[in-house]
Phi, psi and omega in degrees: 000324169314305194290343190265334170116021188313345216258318208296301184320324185294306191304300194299299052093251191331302161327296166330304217237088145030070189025047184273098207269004180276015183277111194323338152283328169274028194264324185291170180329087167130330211286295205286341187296328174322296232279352140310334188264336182279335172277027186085347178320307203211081161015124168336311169323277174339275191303020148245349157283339188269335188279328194267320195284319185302306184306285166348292177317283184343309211276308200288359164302328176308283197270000152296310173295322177315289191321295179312006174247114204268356159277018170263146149228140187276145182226105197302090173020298197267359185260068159280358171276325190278325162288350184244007150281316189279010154262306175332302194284358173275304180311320175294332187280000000 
């Protein structure tokens, strides 16, 4: 996302709407730590150790709530076969 131009995308955003950092778009995966490295809080570094630990968190809160749901199934990238029968089959019930 660094690489994609995420700091530039963040920056442009903020600006737009008068450095406002409460807009339910700058609330994603990544928005606030830019937006601590763009007011000066913290070194680029920092804020991409801080953009990767959080994010950690966020997934593993994630596959926690997941595991507690007996209607998931987990499914591997490459097993697409096995996934569009257990989408048929939801959809057919």
């Amino acid at each position: 996302m660094i690489q994609k131009g995420a700091v530039q995308e963040v920056r442009q955003v903020w600006r737009k709407n008068s450095f406002c950092r409460d807009l339910p778009g700058l609330a994603g995966i990544g928005c606030p730590e830019i937006l601590d490295y763009l007011e000066g809080k913290l070194g680029f570094e920092r804020c991409l150790q801080n953009w990767y630990r959080n994010t950690r968190k966020y997934a593993k809160r994630q596959l926690t709530w997941f595991r507690k749901e007996p209607d998931v199934h987990w499914v591997l990238p490459y097993q697409v076969l096995e996934a569009k029968e257990l989408i048929q089959d939801y959809l057919s019930s």
